[in-house]
C-alpha positions as CSV (number, residue, x, y, z in Angstrom):
1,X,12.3,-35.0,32.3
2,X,10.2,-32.1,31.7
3,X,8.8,-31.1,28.1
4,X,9.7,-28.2,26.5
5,X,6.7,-25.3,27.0
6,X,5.3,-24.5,23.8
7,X,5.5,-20.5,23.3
8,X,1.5,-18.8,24.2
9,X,1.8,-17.2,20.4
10,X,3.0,-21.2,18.7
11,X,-1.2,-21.8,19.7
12,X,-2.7,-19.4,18.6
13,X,-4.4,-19.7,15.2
14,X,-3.5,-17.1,13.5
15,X,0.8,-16.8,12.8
16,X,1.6,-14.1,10.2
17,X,-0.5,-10.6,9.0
18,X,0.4,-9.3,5.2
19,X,0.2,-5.8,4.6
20,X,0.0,-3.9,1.6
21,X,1.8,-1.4,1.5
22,X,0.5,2.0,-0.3
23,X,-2.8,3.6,1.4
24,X,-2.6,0.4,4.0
25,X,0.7,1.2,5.8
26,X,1.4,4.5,4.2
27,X,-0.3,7.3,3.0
28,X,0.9,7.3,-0.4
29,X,-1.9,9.4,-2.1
30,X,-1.4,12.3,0.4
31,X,2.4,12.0,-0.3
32,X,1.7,11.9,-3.9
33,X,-0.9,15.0,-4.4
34,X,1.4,16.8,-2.6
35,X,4.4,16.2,-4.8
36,X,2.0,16.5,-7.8
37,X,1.1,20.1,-6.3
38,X,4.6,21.1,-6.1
39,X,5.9,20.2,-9.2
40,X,2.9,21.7,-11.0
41,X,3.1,25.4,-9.0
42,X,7.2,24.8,-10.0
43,X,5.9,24.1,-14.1
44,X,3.8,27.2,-13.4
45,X,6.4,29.7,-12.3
46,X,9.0,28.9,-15.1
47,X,5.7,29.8,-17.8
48,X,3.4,26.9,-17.6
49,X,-0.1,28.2,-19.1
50,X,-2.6,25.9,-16.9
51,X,-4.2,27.0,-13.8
52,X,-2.7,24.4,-11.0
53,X,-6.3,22.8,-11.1
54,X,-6.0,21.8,-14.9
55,X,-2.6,20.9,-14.5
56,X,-3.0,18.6,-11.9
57,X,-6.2,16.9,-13.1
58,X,-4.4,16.3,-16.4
59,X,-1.5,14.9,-14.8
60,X,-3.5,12.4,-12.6
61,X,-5.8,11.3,-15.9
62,X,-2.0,10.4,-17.4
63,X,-1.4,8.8,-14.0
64,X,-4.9,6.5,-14.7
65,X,-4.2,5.6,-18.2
66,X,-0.5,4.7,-17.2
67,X,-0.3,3.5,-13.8
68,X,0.4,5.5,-10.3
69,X,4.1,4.3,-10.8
70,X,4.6,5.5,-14.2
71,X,8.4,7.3,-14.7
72,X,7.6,9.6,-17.7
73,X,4.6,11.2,-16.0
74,X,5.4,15.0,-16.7
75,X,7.3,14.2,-20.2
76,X,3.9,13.4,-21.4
77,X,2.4,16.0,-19.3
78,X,4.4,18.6,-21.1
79,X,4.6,17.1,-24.7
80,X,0.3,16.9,-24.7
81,X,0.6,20.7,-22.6
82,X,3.5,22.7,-24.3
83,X,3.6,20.3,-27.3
84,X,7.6,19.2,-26.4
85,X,9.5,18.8,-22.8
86,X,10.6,21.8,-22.3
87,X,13.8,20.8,-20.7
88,X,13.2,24.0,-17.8
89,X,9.9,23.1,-17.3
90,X,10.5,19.2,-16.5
91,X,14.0,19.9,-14.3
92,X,11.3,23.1,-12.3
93,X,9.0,20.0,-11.8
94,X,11.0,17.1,-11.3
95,X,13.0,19.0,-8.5
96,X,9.7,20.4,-6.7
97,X,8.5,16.5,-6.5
98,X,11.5,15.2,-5.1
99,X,11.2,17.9,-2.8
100,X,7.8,17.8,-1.6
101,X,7.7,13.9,-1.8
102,X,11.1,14.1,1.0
103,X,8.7,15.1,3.7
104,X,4.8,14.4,2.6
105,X,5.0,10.4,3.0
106,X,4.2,8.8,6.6
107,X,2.7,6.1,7.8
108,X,-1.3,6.2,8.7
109,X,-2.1,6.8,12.9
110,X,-1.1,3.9,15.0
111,X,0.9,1.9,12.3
112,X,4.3,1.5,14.5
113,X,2.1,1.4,17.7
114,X,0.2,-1.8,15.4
115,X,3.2,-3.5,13.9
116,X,5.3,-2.8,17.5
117,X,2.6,-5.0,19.5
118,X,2.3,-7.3,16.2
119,X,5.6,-8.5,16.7
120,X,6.2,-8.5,20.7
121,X,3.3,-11.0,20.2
122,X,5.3,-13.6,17.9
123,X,3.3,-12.7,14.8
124,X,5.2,-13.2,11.4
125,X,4.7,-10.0,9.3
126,X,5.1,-9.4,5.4
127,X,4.4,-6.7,3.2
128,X,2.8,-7.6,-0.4
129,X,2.7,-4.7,-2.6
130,X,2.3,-3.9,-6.6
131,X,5.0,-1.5,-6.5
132,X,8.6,-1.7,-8.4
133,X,10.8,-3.2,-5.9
134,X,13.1,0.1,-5.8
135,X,10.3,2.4,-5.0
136,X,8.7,-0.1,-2.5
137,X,11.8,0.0,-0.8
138,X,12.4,3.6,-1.2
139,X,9.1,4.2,0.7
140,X,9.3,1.4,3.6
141,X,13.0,2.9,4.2
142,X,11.3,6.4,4.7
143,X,8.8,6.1,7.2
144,X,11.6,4.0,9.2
145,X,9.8,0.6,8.4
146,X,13.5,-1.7,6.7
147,X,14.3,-3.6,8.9
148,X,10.2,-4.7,10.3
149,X,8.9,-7.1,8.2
150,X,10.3,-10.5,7.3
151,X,9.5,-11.1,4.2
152,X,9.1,-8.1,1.3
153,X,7.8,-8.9,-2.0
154,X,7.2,-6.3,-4.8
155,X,6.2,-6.7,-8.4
156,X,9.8,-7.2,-9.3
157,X,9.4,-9.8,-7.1
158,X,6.7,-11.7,-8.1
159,X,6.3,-10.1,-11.5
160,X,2.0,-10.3,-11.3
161,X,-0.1,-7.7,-10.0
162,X,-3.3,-8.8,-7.6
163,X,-5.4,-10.0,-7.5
164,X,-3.2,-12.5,-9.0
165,X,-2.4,-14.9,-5.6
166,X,1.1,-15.5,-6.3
167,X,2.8,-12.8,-4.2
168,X,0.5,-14.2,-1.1
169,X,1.3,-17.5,-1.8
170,X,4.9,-16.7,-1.8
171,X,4.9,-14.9,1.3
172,X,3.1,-17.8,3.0
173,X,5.6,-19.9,1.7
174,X,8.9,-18.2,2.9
175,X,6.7,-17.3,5.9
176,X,6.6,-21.2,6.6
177,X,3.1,-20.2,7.4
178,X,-0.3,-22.1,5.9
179,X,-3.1,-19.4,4.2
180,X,-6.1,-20.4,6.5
181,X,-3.6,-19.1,9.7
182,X,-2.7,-15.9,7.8
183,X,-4.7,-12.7,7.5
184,X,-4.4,-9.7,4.5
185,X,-4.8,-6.0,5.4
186,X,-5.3,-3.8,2.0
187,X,-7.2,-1.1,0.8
188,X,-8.4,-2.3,-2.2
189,X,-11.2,-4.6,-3.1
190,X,-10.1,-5.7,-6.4
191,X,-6.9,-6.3,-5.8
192,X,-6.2,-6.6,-2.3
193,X,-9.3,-8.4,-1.2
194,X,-10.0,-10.5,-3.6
195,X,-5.7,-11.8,-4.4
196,X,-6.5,-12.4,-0.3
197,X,-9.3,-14.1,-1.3
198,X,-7.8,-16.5,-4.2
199,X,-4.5,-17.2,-1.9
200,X,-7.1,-18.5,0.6
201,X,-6.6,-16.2,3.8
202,X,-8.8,-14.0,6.3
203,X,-9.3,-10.8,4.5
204,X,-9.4,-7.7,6.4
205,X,-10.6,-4.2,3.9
206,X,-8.6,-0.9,4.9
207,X,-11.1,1.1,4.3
208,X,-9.6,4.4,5.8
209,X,-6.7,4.3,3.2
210,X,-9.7,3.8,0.0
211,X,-11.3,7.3,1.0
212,X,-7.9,9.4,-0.2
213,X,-8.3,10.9,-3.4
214,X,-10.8,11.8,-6.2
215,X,-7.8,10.6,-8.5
216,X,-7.5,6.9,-7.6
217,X,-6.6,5.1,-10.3
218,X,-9.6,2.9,-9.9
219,X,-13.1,2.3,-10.4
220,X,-15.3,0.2,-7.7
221,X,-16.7,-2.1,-9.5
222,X,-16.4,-5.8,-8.1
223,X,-18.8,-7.1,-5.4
224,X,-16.0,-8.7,-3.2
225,X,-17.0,-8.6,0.7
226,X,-14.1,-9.0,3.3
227,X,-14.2,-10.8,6.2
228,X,-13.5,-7.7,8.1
229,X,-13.4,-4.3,7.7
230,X,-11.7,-1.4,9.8
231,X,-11.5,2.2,9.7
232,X,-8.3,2.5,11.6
233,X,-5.1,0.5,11.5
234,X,-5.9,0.0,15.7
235,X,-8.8,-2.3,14.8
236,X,-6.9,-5.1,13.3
237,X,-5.4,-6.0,16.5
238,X,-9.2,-6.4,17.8
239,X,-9.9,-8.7,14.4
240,X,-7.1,-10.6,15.5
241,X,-8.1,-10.7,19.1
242,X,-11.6,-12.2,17.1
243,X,-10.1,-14.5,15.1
244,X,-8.0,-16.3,17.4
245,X,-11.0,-16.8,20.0
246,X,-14.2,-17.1,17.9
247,X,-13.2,-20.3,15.6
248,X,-12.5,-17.7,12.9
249,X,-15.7,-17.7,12.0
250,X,-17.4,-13.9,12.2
251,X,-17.5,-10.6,9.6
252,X,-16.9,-7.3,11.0
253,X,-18.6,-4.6,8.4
């Protein structure tokens, strides 16, 4: 009796790739100055007194002190502006985001052609991200990305930001997969990198998606080093390609 052929990908060293999500997958900064421009040229026509410049840079400084994610963002914007919210000036801009945000946010070049070849290969894919659950979702079911990955896990999920390891050790864990065989992709150093980093798995920096935007809400400070780095979402299927044939040993800068 003949044994039962172990499948080419079973072998391989590496089983599963975690992605963040924002600025990694998607380019949420792009998507967000845009809505931010909209809403603000909305403000603007209904009496606003700020140039779009001033408005938007004092919009992304609340964005800095309270988080990319933060609900109230133009409430506070128009009580420190107008000194109340002016009910016609927060519907002007709340409406223009919605709108602009409908068609600004897509995925970075070569994502789908990436994830596509990712899983015809047998490779286990998750998706780690700070974001609230809802919004996570709201922006993985927008670029046509729901029904990819097999295991999602927000901050309502895991309820810690990175670098905190527990949303890569979770994924691991309903991955069925051990850290040493998995590889990160993220854009961020102190979060991404170095949560990869404390979970124990191959760290790979997306440095295209941590060149977006003078209004990042973060300041470059810690000396983590990845094990790779790549400047398009296409080289992490030649890191791959290096980790599964080199004994996982070589950094890519």
């Amino acid at each position: 009796m003949k044994g039962t052929a172990v499948p080419q990908h079973d072998k391989r060293h590496i089983q599963a790739v975690i992605f963040d999500l924002d600025n990694t997958l998607t380019d949420f900064m792009k998507a967000k100055e845009n809505s931010i421009t909209a809403a603000v040229d909305a403000m603007i026509d209904v009496g606003l007194p700020l140039s779009r410049e001033e408005a938007t840079e004092q919009i992304f400084a609340i964005y800095r002190k309270e988080g990319i994610e933060h609900q109230r963002v133009f409430n506070i914007f128009l009580e420190q502006t107008v000194g109340k919210v002016d009910y016609r000036m927060l519907a002007a801009a709340v409406v223009a985001y919605r709108r602009g945000r409908e068609g600004s946010l897509v995925t970075y070049p070569h994502a789908k052609l990436v994830i596509n070849r990712l899983l015809k290969a047998g490779y286990k894919l998750a998706v780690v991200s700070d974001a609230p659950g809802f919004e996570a979702w709201m922006r993985l079911t927008a670029v046509g990305l729901q029904h990819t990955f097999d295991v999602v896990l927000t901050f309502d999920d895991t309820g810690s930001h990175k670098p905190d390891p527990t949303g890569f050790l979770m994924a691991l864990d309903r991955l069925d997969v051990a850290a040493e065989r998995a590889v990160v992709i993220g854009d961020w150093k102190e979060r991404d990198i170095l949560g990869g980093q404390n979970a124990g798995l191959h760290t790979v920096y997306a440095r295209y998606g941590d060149q977006y935007s003078k209004y990042a809400d973060k300041v470059e400070s810690d000396p983590t080093e990845p094990d790779f780095v790549v400047d398009d979402l296409l080289q992490l299927l030649d890191v791959l390609d290096q980790l599964n044939g080199s004994d996982h040993q070589g950094k890519e800068t």
